[in-house]
C-alpha positions as CSV (number, residue, x, y, z in Angstrom):
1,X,-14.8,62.5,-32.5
2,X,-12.3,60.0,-30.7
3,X,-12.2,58.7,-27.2
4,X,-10.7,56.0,-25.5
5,X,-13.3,53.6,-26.5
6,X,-13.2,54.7,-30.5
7,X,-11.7,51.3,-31.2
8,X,-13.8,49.4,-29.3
9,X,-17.2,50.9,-31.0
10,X,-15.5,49.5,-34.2
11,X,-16.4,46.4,-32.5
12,X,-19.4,46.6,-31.0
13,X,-20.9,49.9,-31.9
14,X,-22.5,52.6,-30.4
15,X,-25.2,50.4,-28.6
16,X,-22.6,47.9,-27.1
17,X,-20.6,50.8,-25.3
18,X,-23.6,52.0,-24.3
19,X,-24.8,48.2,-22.4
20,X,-21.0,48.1,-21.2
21,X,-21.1,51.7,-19.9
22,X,-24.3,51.7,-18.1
23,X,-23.5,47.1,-17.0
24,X,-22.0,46.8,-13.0
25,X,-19.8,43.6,-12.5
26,X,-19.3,42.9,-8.8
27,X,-15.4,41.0,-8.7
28,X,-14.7,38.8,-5.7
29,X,-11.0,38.5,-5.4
30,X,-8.4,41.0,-7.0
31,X,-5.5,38.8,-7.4
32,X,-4.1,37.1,-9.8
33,X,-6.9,36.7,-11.8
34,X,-9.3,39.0,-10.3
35,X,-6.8,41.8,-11.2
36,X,-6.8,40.8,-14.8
37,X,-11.0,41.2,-14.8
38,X,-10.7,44.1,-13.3
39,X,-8.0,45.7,-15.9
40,X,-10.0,43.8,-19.5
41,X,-13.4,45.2,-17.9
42,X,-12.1,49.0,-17.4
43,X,-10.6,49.3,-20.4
44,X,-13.4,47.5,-22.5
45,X,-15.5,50.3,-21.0
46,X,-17.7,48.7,-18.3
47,X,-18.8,52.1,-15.8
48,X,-19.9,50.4,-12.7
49,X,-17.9,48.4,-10.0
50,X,-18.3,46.6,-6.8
51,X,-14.7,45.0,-5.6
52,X,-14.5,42.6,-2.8
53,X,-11.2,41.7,-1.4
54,X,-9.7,41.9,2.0
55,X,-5.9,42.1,1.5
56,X,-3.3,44.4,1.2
57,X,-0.6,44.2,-1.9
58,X,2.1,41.8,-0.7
59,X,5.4,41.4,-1.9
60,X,4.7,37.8,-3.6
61,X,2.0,38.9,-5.3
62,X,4.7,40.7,-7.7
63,X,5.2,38.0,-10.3
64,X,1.5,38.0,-11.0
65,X,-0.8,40.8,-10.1
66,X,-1.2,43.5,-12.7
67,X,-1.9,46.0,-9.7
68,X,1.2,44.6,-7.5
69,X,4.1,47.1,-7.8
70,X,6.5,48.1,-5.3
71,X,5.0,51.1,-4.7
72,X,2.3,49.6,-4.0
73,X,3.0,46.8,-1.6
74,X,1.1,47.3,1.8
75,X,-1.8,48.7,0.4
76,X,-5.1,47.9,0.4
77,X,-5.7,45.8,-2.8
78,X,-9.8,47.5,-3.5
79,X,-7.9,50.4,-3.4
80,X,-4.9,50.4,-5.4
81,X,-7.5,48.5,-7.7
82,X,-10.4,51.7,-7.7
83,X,-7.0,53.9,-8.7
84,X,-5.9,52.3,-11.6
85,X,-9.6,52.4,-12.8
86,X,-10.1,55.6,-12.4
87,X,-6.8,56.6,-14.4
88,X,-7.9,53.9,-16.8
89,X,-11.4,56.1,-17.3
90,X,-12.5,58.6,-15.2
91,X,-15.8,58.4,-15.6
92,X,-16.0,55.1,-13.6
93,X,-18.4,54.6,-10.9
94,X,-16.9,52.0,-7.8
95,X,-18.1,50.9,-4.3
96,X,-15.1,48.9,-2.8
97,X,-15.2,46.6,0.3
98,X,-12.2,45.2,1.9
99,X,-13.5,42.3,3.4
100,X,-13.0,38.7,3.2
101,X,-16.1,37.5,1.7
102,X,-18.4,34.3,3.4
103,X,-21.2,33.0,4.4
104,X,-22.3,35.4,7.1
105,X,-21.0,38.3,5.3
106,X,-23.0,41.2,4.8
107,X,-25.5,41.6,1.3
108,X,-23.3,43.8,-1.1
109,X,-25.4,42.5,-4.2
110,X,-28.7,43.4,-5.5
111,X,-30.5,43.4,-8.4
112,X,-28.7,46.8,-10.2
113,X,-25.9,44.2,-10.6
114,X,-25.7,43.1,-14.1
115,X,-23.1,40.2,-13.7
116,X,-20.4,38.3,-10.9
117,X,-17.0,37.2,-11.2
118,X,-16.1,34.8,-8.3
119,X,-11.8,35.0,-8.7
120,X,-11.9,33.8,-4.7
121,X,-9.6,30.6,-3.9
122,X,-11.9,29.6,-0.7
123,X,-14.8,26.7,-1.5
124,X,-17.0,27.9,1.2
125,X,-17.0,31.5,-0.3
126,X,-17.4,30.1,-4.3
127,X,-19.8,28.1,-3.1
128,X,-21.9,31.4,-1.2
129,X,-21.2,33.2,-4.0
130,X,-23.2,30.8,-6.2
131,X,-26.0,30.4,-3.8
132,X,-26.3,34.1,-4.0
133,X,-26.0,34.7,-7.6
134,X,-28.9,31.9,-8.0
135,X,-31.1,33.6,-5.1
136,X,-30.9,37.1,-7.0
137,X,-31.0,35.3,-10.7
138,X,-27.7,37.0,-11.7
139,X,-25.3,35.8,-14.2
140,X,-22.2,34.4,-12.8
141,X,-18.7,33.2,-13.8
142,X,-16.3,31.3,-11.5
143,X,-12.5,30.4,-11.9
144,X,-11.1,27.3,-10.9
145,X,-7.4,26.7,-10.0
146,X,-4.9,28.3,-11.6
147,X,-1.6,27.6,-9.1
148,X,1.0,24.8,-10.1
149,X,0.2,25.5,-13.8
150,X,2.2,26.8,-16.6
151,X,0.7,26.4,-20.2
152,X,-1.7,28.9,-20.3
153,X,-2.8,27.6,-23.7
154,X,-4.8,24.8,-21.2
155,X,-7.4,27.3,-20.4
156,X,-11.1,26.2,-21.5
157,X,-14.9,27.9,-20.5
158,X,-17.4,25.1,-19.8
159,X,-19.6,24.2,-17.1
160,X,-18.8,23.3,-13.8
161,X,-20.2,19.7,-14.4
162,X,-18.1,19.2,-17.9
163,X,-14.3,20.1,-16.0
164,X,-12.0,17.6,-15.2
165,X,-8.9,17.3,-13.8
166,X,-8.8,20.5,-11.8
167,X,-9.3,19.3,-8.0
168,X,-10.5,22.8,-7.5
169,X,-13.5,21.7,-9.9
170,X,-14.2,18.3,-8.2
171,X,-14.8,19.8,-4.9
172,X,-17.4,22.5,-6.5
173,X,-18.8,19.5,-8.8
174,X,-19.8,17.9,-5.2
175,X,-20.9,20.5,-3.2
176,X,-23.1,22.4,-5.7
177,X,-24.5,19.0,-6.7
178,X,-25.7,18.6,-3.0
179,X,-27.0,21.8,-3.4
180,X,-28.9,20.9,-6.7
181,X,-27.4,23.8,-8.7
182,X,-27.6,22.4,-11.9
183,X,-25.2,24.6,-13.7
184,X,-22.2,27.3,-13.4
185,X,-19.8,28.5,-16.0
186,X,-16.4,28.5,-15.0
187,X,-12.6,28.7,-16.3
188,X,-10.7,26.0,-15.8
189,X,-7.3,24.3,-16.9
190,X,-7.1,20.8,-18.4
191,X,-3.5,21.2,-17.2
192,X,-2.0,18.5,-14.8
193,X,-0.8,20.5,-11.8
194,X,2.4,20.6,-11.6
195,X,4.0,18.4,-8.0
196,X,5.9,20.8,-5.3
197,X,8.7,19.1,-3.4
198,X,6.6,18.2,0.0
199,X,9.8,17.4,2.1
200,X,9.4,20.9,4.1
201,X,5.9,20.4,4.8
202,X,2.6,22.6,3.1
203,X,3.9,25.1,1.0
204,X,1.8,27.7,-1.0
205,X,0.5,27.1,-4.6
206,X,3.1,28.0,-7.0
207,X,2.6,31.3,-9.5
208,X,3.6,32.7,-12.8
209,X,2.4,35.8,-14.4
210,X,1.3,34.3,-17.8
211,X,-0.7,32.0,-16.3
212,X,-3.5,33.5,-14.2
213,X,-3.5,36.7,-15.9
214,X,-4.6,34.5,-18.9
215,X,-7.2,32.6,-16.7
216,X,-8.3,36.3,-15.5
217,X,-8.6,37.8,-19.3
218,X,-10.9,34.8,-20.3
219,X,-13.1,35.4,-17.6
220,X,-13.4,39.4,-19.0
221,X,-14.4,38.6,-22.4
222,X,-17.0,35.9,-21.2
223,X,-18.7,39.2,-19.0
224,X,-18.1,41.6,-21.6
225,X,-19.7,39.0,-24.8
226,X,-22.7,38.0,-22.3
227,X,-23.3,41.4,-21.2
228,X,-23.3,42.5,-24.9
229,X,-25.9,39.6,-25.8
């Protein structure tokens, strides 16, 4: 008999829906590439979410998020996110927090979580993230930057300690040396950044939608193939 997931079983048969199915990925961040994780994850068939982010849809997030749409601008981002899950498949279990996640935040994670997917921009709250994921020995994948960029081709998985370029990458290379973590798989882009005019001061990193929506898709296929190992 077919269901939604009749293709993917041609995949990875009967026992790999049943690992993704019964798997919970906590996501930190659901923008630009936390949305993407979110979306590759529901519809490969993973059942159980926790989904961590404390904003509401903003017009600028248009041109990248897959949940951004005008009607849902001025929403709560967990929750516009726990919808489109649910129409995705029905079946899926999700606890939500809107919350902007640091150090002193509360314990969402346990051991019932089979993997994390830091898509955060703050250091401070990668950098927790790890700490925590290494505390509770669950698998962890982080993404580095992925503003200023436009070849999405540029996209590579590899330790934290093998990146280059990416300043996002150096600063985590540093502090989770000092912290003598010895190793983190992340996504990052060998791809220069690209220079904003700075003759109006700080601006905002600048976004297309090919780019971390790429970023966002790696990420879910990493989960999905170590969850299925």
């Amino acid at each position: 008999m077919l269901d939604q997931f009749s293709r993917t079983e041609l995949i990875i048969g009967k026992e790999g829906i049943e690992k993704l199915k019964n798997a919970k990925v906590a996501i930190f961040g659901i923008g630009g590439v936390g949305s993407f994780v979110v979306e590759g994850l529901a519809r490969a068939g993973i059942g159980n979410f926790i989904l961590v982010d404390n904003d509401n849809v903003d017009l600028t997030n248009l041109n990248r998020q897959i949940i951004a749409t005008h009607k849902t601008v001025g929403k709560p981002k967990v929750d516009v996110c726990k919808e489109r899950i649910l129409d995705i498949n029905p079946k899926t279990k999700l606890e939500t927090h809107q919350e902007f996640f640091m150090p002193d935040s509360k314990e969402i994670l346990d051991n019932t979580v089979s993997y994390i997917v830091d898509a955060v921009d703050t250091v401070t709250a990668k950098i927790e993230l790890v700490m925590r994921a290494n505390k509770l020995n669950i698998p962890i994948i982080s993404c580095m930057g992925t503003g200023n960029k436009l070849d999405p081709t540029k996209f590579e998985v590899t330790d934290i300690y093998k990146t280059s370029i990416c300043p996002l990458a150096k600063v985590m290379r540093k502090e989770l040396r000092a912290r003598e973590i010895k190793e983190l798989k992340v996504v990052y882009s060998k791809e220069e950044p690209i220079k904003q005019d700075m003759a109006e001061g700080k601006q905002v990193p600048g976004s297309i939608s090919f780019v971390p929506s790429v970023a966002g898709l790696i990420v879910a296929g990493e989960v999905i193939k170590d969850i299925l190992k």
